[in-house]
C-alpha positions as CSV (number, residue, x, y, z in Angstrom):
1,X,111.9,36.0,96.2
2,X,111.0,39.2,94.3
3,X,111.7,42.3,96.0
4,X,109.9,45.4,96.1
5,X,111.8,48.6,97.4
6,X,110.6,52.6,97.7
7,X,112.8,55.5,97.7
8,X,111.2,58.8,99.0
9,X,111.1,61.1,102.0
10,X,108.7,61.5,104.6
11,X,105.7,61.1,102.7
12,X,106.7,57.4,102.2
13,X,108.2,56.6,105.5
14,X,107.6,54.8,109.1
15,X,106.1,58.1,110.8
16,X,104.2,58.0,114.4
17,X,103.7,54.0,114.0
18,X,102.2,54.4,110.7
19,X,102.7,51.2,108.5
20,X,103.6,53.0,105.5
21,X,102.3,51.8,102.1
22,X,105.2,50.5,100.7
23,X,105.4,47.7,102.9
24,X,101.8,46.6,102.7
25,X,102.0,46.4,99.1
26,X,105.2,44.1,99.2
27,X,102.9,42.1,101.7
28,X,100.1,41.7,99.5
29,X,102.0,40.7,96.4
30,X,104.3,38.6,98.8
31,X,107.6,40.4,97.7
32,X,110.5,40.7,100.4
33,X,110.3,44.7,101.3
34,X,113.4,47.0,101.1
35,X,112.2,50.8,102.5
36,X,114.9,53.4,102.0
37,X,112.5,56.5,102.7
38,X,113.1,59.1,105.4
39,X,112.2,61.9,106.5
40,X,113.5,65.2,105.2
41,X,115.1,62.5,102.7
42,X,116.6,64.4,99.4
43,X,116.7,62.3,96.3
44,X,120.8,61.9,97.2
45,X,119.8,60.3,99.6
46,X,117.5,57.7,97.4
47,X,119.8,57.5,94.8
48,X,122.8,56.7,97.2
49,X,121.2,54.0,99.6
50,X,119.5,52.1,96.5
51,X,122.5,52.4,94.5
52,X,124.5,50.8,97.3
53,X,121.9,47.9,97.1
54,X,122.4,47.5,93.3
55,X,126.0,47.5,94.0
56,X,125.6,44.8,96.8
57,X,123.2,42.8,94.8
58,X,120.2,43.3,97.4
59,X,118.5,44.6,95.2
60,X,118.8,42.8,91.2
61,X,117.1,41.7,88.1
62,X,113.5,40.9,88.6
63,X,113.5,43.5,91.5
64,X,110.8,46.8,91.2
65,X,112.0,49.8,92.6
66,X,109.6,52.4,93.6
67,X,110.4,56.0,93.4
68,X,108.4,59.1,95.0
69,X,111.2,61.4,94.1
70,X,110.9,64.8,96.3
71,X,112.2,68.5,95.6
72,X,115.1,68.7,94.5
73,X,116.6,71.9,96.9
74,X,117.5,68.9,99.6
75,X,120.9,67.6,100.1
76,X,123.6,65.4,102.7
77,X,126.2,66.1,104.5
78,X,128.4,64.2,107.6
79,X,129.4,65.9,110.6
80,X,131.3,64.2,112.9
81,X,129.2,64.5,115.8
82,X,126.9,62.1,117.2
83,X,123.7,63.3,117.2
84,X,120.5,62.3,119.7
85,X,118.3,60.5,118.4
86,X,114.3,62.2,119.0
87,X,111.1,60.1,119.2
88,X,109.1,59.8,116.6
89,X,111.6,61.1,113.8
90,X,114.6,62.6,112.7
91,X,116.4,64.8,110.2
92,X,119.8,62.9,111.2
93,X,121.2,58.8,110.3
94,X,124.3,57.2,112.0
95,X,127.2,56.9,109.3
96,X,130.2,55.3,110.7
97,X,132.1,57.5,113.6
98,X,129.1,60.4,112.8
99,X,126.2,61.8,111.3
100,X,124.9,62.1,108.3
101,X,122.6,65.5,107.9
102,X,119.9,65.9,105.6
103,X,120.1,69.5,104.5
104,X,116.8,71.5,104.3
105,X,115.7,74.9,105.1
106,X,115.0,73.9,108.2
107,X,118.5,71.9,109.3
108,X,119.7,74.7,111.4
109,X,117.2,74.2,114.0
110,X,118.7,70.6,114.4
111,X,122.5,71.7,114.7
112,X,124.8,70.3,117.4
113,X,127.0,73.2,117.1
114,X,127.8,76.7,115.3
115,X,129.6,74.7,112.5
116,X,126.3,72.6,111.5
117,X,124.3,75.8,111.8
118,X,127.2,78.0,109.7
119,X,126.8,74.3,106.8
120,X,123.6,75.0,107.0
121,X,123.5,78.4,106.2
122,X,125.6,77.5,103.8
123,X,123.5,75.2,102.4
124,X,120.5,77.6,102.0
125,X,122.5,80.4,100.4
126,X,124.9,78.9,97.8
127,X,121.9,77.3,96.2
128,X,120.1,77.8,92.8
129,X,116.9,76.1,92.0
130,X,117.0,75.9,88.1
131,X,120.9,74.3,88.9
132,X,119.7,72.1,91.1
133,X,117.0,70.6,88.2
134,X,119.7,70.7,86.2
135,X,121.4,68.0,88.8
136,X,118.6,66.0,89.3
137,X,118.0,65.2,85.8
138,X,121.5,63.9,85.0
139,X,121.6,62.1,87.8
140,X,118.3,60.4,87.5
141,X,119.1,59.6,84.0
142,X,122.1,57.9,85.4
143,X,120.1,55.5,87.9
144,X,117.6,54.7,85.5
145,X,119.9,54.2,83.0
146,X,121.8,51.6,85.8
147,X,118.6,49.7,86.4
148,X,118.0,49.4,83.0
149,X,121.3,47.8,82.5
150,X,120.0,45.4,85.7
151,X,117.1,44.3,84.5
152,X,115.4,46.3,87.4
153,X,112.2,48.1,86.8
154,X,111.3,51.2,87.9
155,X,108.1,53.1,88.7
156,X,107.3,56.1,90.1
157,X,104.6,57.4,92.5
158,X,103.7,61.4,91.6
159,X,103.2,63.1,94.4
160,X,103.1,67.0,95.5
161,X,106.8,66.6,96.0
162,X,107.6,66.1,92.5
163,X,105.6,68.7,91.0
164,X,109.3,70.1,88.9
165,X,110.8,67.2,88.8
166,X,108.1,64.6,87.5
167,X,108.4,61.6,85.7
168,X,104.6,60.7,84.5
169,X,103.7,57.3,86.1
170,X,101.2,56.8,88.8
171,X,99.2,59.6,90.2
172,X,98.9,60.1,93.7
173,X,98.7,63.7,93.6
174,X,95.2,64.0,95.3
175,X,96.6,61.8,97.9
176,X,96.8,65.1,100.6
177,X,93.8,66.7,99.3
178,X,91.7,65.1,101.9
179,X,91.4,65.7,105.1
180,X,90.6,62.2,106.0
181,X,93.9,60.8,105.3
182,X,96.2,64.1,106.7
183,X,98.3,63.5,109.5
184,X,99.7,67.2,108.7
185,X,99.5,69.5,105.6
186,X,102.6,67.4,103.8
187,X,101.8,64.0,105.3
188,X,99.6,60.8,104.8
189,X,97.9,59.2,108.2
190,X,97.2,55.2,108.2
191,X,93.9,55.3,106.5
192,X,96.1,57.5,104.0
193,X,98.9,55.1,103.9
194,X,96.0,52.1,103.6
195,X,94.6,54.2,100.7
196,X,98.1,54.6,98.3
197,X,98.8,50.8,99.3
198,X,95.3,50.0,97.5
199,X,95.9,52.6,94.5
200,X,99.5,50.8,93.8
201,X,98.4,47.2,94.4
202,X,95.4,48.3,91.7
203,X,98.4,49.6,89.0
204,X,101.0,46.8,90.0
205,X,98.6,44.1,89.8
206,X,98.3,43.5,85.9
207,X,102.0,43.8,85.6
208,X,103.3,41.7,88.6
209,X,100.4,39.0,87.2
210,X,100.9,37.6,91.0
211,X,97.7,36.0,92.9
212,X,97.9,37.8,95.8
213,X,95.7,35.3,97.5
C-alpha cells in the first residue's frame, strides 16, 4: 500500500490529543501513514528521520512525502543524559544510551545540567541567519534531488513557518489567522487540524485519482 508521510514541527504534530491532519488525510485516501513531526522539530530533524526511511525502504517509489518545512535557526544535538519525559510534549527524543535535543531559543529552559544549558548558549550565539538559509537550501536541494532519484514525490504545505524558506506549493498560510482553529498563537486545535486535512484532501485528490469512498 501507498504511503503518505509529513515532516514538520509542532504545527503538524500529535499535540494535547489532537489527531493531526496528516494522519486523517492518509485515512481518507487509505494510504498507510508515516508522521515524523515534532515539536520544536528543526528541518534536520525532517530531513534526517525521512532520509533514514528512504534509506530503509519504508518509505519508496510511489510514496508522497509531505513537507511543512519550519525556520531554519533550529538544530539537534545528543547529550548523554536521559531526560524525563513531560505530559503533553517535549523538546527531547530517546537516541540510543541518551537524548537527542532539539536546539531553539528556548532549549536552555529544558537542560539537565550546566553543559546542556552552556550547548545551548552556544547554540544561540554562534548562529547567523542568512548562513543558516544558505544551509537549508543545499540541503533541501539534496533530499529533493534524493526523492527524485526514488520516484518519491514531494509536496509542501506553506505555512507561517516557512515564510524565508518557502517552496510555493499549497497554501495554508491563513491557517492561524482564525481564532476558531488556535490552540495557541503558533498552533492549530482539532477543528484546525480537521480543517488543513480537508484543504489537502481537496489539492491531493485530482493527483492521487483515489475514490476515497
Amino acid at each position: 500500500m501507498p504511503k503518505l508521510a509529513v515532516g514538520g514541527c509542532s504545527f503538524s504534530d500529535y499535540r494535547y490529543d489532537i489527531l493531526p491532519y496528516g494522519e486523517q488525510v492518509a485515512t481518507h485516501f487509505k494510504l498507510d501513514y508515516v508522521h515524523e513531526a515534532a515539536c520544536a522539530g528543526s528541518n534536520y530533524r525532517i530531513w534526517r528521520t525521512l532520509t533514514n526511511h528512504i534509506i530503509n525502504n519504508t518509505i519508496a517509489k510511489g510514496d508522497i512525502i509531505l513537507l511543512q518545512y519550519t525556520l531554519v535557526d533550529r538544530r539537534e544535538a545528543w547529550t548523554p543524559v536521559k531526560h524525563k519525559r513531560f505530559k503533553g510534549e517535549s523538546i527531547t527524543e530517546d537516541y540510543i544510551t541518551g537524548t537527542l535535543l532539539r536546539l531553539t531559543p528556548h532549549s536552555a529552559d529544558f537542560a539537565a545540567n550546566r553543559f546542556e544549558r552552556q550547548l545551548a548558549e552556544c547554540h544561540n550565539y554562534f548562529t547567523n541567519h542568512e548562513y543558516n538559509l544558505e544551509c537549508f537550501w543545499t540541503q533541501h536541494t539534496c533530499f529533493a534531488a534524493l526523492c527524485k532519484t526514488k520516484g518519491i514525490e514531494l509536496r509542501y504545505l506553506n505555512t507561517q513557518y516557512d515564510s524565508e524558506n518557502r517552496i510555493k506549493d499549497i497554501d495554508g498560510t491563513h491557517l492561524l489567522e482564525n481564532k476558531r482553529y488556535l490552540l495557541d498563537a503558533g498552533h492549530m486545535n482539532q477543528l484546525g487540524h480537521d480543517r488543513t486535512a480537508q484543504l489537502l484532501i481537496n489539492t491531493l485528490d485530482p493527483i492521487l485519482a483515489i475514490d476515497s469512498n
